[in-house]
Residue frames as a rotation matrix with the C-alpha (Angstrom) as fourth column:
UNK 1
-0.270 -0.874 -0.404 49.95
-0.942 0.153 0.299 126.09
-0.199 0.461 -0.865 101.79
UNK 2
-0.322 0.027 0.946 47.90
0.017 1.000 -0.023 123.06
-0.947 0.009 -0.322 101.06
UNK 3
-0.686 -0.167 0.708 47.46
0.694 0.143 0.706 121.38
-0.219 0.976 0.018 97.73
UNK 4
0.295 0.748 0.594 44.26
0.941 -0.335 -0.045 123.86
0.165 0.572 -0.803 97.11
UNK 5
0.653 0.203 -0.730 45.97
0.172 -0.978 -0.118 126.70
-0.738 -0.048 -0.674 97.59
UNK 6
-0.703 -0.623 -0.344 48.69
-0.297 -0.182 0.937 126.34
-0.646 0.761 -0.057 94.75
UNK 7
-0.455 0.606 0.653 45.90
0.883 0.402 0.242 124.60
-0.116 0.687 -0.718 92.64
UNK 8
0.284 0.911 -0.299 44.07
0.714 -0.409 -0.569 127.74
-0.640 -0.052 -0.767 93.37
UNK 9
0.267 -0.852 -0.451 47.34
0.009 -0.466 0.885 129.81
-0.964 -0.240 -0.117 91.81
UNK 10
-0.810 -0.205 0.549 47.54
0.486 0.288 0.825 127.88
-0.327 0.935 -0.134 88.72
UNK 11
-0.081 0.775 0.626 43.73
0.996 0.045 0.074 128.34
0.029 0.630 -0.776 88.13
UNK 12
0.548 0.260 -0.795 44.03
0.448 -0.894 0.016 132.02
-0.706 -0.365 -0.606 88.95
UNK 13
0.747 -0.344 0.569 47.03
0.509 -0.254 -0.822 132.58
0.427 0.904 -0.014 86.75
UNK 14
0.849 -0.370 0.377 48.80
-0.527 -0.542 0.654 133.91
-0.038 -0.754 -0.655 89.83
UNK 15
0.879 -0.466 0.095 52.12
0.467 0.807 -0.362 132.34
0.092 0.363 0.927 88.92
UNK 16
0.632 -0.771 0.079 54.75
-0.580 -0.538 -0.611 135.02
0.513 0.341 -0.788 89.11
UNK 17
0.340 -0.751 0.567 57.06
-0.713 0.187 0.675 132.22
-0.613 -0.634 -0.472 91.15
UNK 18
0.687 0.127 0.716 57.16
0.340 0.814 -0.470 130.45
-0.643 0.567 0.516 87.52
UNK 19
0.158 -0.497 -0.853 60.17
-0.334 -0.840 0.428 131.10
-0.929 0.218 -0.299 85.33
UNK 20
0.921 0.181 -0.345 60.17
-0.369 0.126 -0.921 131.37
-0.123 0.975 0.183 81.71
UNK 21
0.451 -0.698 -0.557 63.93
-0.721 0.083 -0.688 130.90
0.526 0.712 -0.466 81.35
UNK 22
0.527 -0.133 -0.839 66.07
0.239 0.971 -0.004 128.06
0.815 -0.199 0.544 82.37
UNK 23
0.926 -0.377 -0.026 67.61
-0.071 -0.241 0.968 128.72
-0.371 -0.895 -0.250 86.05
UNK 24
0.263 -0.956 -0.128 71.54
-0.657 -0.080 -0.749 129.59
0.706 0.281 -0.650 85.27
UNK 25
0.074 -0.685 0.725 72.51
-0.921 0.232 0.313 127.63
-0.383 -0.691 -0.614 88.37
UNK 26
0.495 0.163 0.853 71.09
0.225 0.925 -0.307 123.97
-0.839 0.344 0.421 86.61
UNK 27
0.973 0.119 -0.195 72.71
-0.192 -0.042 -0.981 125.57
-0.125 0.992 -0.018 83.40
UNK 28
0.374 -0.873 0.312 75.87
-0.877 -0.443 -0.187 125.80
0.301 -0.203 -0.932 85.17
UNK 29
-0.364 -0.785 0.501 76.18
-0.774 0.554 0.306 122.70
-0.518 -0.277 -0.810 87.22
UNK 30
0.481 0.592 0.647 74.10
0.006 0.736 -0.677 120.62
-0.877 0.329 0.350 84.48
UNK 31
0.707 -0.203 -0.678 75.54
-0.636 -0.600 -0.484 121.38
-0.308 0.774 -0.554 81.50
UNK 32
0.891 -0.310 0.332 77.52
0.303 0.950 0.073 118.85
-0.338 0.036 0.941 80.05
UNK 33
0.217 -0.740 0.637 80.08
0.717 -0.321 -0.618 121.19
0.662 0.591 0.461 78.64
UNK 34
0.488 0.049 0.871 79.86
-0.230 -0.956 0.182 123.64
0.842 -0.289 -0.456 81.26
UNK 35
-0.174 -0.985 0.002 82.60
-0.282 0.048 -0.958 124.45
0.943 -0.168 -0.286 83.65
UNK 36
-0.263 0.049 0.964 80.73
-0.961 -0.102 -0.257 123.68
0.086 -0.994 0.074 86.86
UNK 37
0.460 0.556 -0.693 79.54
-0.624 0.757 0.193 120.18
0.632 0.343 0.695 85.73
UNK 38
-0.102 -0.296 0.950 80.24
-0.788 0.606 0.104 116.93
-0.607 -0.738 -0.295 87.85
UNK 39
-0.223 0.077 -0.972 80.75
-0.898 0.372 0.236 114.39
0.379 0.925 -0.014 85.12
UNK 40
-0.699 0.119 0.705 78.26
-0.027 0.981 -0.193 111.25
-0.715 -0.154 -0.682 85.96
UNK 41
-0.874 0.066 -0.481 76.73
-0.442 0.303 0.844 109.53
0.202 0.951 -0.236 83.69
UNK 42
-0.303 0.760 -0.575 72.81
0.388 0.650 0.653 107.94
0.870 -0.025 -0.492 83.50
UNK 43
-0.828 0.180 -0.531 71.51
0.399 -0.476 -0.784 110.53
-0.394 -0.861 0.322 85.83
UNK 44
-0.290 0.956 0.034 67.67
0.723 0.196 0.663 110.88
0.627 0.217 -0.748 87.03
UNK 45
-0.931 -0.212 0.297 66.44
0.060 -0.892 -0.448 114.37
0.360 -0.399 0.843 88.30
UNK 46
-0.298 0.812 -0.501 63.85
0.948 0.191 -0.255 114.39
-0.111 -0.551 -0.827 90.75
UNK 47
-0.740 0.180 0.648 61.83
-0.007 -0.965 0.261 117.97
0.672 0.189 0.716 90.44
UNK 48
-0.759 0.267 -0.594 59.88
0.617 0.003 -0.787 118.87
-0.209 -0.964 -0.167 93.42
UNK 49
0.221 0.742 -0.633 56.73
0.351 -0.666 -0.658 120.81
-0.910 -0.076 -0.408 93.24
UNK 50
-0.523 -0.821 0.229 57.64
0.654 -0.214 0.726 121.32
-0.547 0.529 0.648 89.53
UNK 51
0.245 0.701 -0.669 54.77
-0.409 -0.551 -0.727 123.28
-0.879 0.452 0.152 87.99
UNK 52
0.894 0.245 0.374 55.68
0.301 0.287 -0.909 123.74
-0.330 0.926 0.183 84.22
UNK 53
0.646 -0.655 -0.392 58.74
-0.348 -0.710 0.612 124.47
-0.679 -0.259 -0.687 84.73
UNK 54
0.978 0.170 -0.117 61.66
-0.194 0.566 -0.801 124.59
-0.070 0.807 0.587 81.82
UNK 55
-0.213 -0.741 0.637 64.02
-0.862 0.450 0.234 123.42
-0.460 -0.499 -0.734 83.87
UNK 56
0.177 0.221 0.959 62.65
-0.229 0.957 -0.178 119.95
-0.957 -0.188 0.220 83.06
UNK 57
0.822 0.179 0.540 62.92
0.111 0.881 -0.460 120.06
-0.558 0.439 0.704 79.52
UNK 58
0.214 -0.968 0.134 66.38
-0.827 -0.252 -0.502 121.61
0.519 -0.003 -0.855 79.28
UNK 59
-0.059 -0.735 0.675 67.28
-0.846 0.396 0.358 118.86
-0.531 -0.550 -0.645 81.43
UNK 60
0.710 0.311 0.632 65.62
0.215 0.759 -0.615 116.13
-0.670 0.572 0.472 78.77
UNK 61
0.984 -0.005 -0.180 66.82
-0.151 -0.564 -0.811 117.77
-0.097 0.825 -0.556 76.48
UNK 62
0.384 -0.918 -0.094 70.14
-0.794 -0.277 -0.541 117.30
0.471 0.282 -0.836 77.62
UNK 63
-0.082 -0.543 -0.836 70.31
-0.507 0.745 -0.434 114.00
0.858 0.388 -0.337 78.00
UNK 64
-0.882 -0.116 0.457 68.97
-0.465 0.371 -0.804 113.48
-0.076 -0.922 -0.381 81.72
UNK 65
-0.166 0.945 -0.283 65.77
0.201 0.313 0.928 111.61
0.965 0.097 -0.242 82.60
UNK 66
-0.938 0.148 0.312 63.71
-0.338 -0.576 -0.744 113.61
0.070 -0.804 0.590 85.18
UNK 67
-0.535 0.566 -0.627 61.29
0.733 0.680 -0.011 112.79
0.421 -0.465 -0.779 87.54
UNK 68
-0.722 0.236 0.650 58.73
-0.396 -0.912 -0.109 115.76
0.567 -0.336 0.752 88.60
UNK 69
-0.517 0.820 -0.247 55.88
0.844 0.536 0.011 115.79
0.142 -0.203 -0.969 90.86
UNK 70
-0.891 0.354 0.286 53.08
-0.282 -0.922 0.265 119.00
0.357 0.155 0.921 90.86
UNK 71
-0.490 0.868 0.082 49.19
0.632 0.419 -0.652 119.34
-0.600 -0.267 -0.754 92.27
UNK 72
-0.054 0.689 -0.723 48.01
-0.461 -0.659 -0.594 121.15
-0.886 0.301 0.353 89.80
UNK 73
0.039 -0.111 0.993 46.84
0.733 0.679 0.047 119.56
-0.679 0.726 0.108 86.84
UNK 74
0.992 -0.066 -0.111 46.60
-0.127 -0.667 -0.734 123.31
-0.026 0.742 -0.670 84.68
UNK 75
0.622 -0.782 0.043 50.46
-0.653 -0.488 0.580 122.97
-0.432 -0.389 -0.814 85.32
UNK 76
-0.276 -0.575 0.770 51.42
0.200 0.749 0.632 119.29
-0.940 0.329 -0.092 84.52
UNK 77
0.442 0.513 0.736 49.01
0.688 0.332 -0.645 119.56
-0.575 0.791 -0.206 81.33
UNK 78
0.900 -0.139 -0.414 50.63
-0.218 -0.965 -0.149 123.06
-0.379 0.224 -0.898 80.38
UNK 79
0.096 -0.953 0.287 53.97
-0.351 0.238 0.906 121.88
-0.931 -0.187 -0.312 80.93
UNK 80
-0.382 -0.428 0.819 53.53
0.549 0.607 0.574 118.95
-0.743 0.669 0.003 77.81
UNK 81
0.774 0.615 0.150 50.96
0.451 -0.369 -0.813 121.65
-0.444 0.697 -0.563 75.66
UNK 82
0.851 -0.433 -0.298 53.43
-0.394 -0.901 0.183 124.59
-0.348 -0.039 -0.937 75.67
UNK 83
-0.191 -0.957 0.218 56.68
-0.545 0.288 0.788 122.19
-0.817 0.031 -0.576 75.12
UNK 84
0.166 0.343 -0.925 54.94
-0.985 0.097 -0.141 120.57
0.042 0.934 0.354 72.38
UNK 85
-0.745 -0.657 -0.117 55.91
-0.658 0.752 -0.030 117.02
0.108 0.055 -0.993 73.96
UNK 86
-0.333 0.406 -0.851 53.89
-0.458 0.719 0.522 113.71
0.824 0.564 -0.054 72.91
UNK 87
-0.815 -0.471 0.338 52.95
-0.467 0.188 -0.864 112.00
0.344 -0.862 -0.373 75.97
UNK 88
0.099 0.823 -0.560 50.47
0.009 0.562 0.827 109.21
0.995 -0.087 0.048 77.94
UNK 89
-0.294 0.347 0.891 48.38
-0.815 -0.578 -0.044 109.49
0.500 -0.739 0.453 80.89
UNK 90
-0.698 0.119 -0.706 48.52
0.143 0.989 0.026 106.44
0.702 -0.083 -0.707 83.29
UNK 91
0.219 0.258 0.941 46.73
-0.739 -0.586 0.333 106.55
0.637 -0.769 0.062 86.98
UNK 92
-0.568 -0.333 -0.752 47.80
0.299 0.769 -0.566 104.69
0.767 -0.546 -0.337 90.29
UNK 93
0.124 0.900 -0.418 46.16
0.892 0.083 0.445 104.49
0.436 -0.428 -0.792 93.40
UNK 94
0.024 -0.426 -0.905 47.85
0.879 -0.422 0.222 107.86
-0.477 -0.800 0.364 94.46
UNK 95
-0.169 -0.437 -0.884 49.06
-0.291 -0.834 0.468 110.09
-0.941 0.337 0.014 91.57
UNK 96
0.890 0.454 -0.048 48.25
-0.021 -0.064 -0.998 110.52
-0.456 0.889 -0.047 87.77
UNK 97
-0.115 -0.984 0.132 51.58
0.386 0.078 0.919 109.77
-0.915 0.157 0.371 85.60
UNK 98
0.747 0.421 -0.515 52.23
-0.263 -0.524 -0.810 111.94
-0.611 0.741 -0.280 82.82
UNK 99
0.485 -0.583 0.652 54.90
0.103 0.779 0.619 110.07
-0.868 -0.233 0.438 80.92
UNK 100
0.466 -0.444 -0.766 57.24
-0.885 -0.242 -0.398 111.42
-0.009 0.863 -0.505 77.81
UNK 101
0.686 -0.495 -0.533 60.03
0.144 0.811 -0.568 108.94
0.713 0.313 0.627 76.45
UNK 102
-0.340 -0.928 -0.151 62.57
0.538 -0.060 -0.841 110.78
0.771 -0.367 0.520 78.87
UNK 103
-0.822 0.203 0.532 60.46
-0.549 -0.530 -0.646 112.96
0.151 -0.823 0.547 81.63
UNK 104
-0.342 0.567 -0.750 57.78
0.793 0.602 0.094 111.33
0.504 -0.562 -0.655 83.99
UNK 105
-0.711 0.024 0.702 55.47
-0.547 -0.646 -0.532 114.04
0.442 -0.763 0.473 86.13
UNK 106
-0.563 0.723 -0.401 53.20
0.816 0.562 -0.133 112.59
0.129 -0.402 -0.906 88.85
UNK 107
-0.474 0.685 0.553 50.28
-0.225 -0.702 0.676 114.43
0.851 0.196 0.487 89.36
UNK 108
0.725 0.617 -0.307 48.98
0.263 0.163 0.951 114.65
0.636 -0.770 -0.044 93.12
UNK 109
0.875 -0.123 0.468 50.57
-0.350 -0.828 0.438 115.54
0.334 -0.547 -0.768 96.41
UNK 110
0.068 -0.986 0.150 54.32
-0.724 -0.153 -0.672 115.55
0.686 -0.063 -0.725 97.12
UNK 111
0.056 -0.217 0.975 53.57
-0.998 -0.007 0.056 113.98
-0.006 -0.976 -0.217 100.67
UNK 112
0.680 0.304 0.668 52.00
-0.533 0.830 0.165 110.90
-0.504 -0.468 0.726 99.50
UNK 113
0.271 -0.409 -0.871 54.77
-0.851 0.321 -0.416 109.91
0.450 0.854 -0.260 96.61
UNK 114
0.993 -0.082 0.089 55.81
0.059 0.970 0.237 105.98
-0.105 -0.230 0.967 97.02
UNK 115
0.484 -0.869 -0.103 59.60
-0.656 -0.438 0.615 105.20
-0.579 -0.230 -0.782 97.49
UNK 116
0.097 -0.251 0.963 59.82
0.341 0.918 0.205 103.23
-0.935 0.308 0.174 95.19
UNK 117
0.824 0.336 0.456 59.43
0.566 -0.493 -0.660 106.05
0.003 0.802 -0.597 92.55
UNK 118
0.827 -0.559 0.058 62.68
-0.406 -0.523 0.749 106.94
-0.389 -0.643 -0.660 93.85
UNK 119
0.765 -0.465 0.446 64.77
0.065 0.745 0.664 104.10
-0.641 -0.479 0.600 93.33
UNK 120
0.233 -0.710 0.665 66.70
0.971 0.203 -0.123 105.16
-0.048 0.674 0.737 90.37
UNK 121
0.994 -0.011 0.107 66.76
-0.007 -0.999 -0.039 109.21
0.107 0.038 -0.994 91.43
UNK 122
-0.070 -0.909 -0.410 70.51
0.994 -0.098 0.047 110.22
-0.083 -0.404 0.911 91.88
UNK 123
-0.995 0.069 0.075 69.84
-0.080 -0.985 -0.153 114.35
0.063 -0.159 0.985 91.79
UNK 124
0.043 0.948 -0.315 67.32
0.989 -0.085 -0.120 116.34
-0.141 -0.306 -0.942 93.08
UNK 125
-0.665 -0.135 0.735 66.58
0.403 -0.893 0.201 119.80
0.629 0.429 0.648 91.61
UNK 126
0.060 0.758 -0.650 65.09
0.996 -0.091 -0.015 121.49
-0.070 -0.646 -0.760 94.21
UNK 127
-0.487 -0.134 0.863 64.44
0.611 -0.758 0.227 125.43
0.624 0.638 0.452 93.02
UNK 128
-0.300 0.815 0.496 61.12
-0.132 -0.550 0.825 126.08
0.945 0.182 0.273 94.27
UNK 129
-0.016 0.880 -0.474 59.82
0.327 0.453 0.830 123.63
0.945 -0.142 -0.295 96.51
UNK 130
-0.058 -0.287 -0.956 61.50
0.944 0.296 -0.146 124.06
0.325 -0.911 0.254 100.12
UNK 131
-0.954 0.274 -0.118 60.85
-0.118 -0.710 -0.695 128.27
-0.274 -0.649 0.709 100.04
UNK 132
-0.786 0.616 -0.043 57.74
0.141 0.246 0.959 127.07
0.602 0.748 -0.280 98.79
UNK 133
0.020 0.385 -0.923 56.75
0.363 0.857 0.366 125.80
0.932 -0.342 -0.123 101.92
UNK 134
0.367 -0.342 0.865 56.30
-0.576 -0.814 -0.077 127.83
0.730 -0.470 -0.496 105.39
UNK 135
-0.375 -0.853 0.363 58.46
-0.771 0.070 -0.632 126.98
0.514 -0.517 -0.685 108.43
UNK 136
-0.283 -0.088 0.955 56.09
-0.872 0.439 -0.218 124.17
-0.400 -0.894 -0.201 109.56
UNK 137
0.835 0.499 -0.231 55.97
-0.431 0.333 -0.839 122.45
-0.342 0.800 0.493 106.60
UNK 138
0.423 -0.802 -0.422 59.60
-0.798 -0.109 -0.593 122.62
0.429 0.588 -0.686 105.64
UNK 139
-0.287 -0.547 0.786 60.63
-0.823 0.561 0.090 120.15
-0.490 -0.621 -0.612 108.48
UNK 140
0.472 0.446 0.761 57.98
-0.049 0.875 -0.482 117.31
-0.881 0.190 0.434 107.01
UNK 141
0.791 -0.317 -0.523 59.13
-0.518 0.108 -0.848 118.03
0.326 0.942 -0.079 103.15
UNK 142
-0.031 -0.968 -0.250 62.86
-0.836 0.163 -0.524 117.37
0.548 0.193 -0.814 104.23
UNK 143
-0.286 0.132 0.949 61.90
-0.437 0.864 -0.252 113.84
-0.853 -0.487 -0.189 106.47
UNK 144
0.801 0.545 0.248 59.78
-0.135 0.569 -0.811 112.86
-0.583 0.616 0.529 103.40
UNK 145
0.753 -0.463 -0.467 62.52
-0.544 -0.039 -0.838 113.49
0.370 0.885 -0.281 101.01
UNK 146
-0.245 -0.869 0.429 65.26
-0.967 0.190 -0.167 112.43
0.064 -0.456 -0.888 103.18
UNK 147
0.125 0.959 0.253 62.81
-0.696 0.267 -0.666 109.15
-0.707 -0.092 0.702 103.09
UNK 148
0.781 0.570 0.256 62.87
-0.058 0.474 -0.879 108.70
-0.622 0.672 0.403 99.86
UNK 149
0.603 -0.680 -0.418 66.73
-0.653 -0.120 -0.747 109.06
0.458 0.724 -0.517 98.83
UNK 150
0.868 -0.468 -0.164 69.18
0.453 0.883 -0.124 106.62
0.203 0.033 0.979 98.70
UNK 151
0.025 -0.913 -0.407 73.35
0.537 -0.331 0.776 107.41
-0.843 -0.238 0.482 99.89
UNK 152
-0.777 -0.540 0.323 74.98
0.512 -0.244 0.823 109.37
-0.366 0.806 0.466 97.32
UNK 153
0.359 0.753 0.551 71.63
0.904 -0.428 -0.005 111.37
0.232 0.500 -0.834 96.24
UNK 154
-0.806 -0.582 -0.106 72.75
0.592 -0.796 -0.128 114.79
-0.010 -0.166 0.986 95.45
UNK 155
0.495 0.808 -0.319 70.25
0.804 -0.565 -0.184 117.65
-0.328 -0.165 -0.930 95.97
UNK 156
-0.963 -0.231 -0.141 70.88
0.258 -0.939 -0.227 121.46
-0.080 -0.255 0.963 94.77
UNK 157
0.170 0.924 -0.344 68.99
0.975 -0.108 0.192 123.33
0.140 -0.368 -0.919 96.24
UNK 158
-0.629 -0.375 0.681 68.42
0.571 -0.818 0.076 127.03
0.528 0.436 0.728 96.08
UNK 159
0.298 0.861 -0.413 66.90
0.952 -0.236 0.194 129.42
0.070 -0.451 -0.890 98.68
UNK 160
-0.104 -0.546 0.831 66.47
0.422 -0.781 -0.460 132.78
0.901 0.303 0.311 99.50
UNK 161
0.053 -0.135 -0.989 67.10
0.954 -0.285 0.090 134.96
-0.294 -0.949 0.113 102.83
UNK 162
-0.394 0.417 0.819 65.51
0.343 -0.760 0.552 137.75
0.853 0.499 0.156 103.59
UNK 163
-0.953 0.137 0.271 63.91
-0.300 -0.291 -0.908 139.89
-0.045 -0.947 0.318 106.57
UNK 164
-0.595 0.788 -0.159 60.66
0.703 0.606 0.373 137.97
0.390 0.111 -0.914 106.85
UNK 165
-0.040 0.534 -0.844 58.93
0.685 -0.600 -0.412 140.91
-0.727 -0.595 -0.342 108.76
UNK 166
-0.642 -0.055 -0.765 59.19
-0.268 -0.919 0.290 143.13
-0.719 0.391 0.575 105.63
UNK 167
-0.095 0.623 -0.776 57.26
-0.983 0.064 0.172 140.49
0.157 0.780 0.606 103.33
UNK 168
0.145 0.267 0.953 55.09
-0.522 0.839 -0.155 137.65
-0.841 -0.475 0.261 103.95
UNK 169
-0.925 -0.357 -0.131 55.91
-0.327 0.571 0.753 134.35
-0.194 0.739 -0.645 101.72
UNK 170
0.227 -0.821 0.525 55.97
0.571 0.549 0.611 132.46
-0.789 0.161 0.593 99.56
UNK 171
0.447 -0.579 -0.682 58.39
0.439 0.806 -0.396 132.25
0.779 -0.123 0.614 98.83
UNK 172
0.903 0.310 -0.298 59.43
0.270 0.131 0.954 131.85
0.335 -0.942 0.035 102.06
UNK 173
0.484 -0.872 -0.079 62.83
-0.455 -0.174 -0.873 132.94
0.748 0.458 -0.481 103.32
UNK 174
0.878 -0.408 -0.250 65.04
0.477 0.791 0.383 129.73
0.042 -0.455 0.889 104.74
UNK 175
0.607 -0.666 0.434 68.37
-0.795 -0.513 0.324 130.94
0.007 -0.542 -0.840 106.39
UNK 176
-0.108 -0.796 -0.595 71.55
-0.679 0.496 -0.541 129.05
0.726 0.346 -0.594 106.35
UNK 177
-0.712 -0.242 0.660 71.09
-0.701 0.190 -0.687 128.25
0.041 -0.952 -0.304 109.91
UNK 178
0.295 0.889 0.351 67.51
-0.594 0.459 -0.661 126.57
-0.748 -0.013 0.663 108.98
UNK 179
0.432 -0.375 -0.820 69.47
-0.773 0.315 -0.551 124.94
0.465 0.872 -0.154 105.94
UNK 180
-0.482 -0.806 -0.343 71.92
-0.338 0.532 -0.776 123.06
0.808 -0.259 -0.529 108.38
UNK 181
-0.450 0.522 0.725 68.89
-0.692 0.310 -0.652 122.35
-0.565 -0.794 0.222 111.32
UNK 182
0.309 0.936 0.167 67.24
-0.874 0.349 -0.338 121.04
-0.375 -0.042 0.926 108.77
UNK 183
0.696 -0.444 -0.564 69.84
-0.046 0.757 -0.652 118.41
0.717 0.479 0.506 106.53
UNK 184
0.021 -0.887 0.462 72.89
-0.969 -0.132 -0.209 118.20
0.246 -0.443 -0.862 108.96
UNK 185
0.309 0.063 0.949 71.52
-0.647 0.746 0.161 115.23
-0.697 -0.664 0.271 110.51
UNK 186
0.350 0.302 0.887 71.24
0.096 0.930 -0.355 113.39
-0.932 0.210 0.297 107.50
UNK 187
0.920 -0.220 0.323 72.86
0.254 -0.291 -0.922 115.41
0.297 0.931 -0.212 104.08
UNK 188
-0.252 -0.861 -0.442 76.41
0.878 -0.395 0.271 116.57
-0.408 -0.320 0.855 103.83
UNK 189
0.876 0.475 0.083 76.27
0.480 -0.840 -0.254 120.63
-0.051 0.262 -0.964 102.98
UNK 190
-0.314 -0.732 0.604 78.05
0.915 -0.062 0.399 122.06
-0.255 0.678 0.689 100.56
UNK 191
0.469 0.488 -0.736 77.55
0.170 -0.868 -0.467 126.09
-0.867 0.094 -0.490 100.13
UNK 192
-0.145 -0.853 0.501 78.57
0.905 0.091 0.416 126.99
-0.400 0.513 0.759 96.84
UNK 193
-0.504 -0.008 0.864 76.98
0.560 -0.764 0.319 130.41
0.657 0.645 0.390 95.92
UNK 194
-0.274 0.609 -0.744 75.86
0.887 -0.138 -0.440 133.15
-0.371 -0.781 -0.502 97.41
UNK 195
-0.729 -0.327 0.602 74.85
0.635 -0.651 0.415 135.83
0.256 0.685 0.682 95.47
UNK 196
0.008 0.782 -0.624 72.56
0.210 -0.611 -0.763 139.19
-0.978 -0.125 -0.169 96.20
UNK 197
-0.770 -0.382 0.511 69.94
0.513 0.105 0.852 139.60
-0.379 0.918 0.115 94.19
UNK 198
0.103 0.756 -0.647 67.22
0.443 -0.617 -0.651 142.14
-0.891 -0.219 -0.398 95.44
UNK 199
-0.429 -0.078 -0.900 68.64
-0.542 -0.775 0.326 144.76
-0.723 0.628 0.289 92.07
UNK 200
-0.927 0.183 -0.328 67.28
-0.221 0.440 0.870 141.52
0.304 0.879 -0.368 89.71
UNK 201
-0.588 0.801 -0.110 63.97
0.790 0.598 0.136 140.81
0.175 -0.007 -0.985 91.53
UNK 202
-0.934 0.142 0.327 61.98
-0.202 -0.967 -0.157 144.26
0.294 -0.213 0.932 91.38
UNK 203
-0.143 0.990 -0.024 58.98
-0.271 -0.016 0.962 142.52
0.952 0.144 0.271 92.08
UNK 204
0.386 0.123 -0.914 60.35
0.816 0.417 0.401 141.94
0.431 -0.900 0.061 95.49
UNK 205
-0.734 -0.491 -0.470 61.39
0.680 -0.517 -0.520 145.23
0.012 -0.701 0.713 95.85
UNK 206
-0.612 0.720 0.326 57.97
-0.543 -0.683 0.489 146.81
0.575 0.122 0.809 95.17
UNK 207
0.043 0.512 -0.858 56.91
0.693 0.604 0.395 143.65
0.720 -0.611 -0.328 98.07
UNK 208
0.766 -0.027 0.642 58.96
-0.456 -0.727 0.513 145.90
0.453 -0.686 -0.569 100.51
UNK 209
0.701 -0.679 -0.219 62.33
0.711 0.688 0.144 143.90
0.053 -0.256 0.965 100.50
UNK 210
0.981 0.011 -0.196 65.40
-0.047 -0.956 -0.291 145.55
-0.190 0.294 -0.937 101.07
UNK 211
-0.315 -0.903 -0.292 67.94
-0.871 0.152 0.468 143.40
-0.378 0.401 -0.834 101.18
UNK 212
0.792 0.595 0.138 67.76
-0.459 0.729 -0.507 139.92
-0.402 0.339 0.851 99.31
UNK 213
-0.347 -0.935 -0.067 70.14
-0.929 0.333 0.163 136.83
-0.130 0.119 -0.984 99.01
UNK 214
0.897 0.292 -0.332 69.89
-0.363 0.915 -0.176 133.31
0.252 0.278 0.927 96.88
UNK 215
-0.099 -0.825 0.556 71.94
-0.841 0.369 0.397 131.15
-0.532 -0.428 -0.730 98.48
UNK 216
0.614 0.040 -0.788 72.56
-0.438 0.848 -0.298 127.70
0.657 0.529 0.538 96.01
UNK 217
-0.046 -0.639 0.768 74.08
-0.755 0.526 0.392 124.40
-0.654 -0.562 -0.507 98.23
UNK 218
-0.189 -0.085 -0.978 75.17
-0.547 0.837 0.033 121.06
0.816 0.541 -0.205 97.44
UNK 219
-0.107 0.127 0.986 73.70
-0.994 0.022 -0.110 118.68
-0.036 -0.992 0.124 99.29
UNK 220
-0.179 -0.161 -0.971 74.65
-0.683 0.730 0.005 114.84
0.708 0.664 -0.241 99.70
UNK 221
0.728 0.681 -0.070 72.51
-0.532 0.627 0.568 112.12
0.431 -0.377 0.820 101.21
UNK 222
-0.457 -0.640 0.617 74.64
-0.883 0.411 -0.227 110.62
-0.108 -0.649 -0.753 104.02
């Protein structure tokens, strides 16, 4: 699960944890018209581990400015090819900025990001990154991140739960109970969905899953 093994992923083409369409849950509570929305205004979306995901430019797109970070450069470089979006390449002493008028990916490793790249986040779209990550990993991500947000930083965050002993990650299944060891201290937690969804993911039932649940929380920086 270090940076050369997702780098190795991109360059392989081994991607199937990439989704072409936009995640319904970000359509739902992002949506400016849509019925789950929290109406705030001048809101920056932090994307974790974002690959090329079009989450990000559904979220430009609608009016948000978003903040990714990825190690793979086939990913960050995809991301602006494939979206057709204009963009300049800075470098700091850490992380390569890829920079649109309204989206920003760094390029390099999640762990080392500065907090100061932070300072205007108020959401965090977290999809991917936390089942990304196996069970001794997950503790550092959430210290770093917890780190790097300010009060009031909302997080959704989406995982799934599953019988780890039937299929090895990633993605990794994170249990409620590992949800609430892992923010309680320091996030309020909000459950708002739970939905089974083993009959939509046949490529986890041909892993050897049988049952399968995405759980989606809110989660607010104390």
């Amino acid at each position: 699960m270090e940076l050369d093994f997702w780098q190795q992923r991109w360059s392989n083409d081994e991607t199937g944890f990439h989704q072409n369409e936009v995640n319904p849950y970000l359509r739902y509570f992002y949506d400016t018209k849509g019925p789950g929305v929290d109406k705030r205004s001048a809101l920056k979306v932090f994307v974790p581990l974002c690959g090329k995901s079009t989450d990000i430019h559904w979220l430009s797109t609608n009016g948000y400015s978003v903040i990714g970070v990825e190690c793979s450069d086939i990913a960050v470089k995809a991301f602006f090819d494939e979206q057709n979006i204009k963009h300049t390449v800075t470098s700091s002493a850490t992380h390569q900025r890829y920079s649109s008028e309204s989206i920003d990916i760094l390029l390099g490793d999640f762990f080392t990001l500065n907090n100061d790249e932070m300072k205007k986040v108020t959401d965090v779209f977290d999809r991917a990154a936390l089942i990304a990550l196996p069970e001794n990993m997950r503790q550092q991500y959430v210290m770093k991140m917890t780190e790097m947000l300010l009060p009031g930083t909302r997080t959704l965050l989406v995982t799934l739960a599953y019988d780890q002993k039937e299929m090895e990650g990633p993605p990794f299944s994170v249990t409620e109970e590992e949800v609430s060891d892992l923010y309680a201290d320091n996030y309020k937690i909000d459950k708002l969905i739970v939905k089974n969804t083993l009959e939509d993911e046949p490529r986890f039932k041909e892993r050897g899953l049988t049952s399968l649940k995405e759980n989606v929380y809110k989660l607010t920086r104390l």
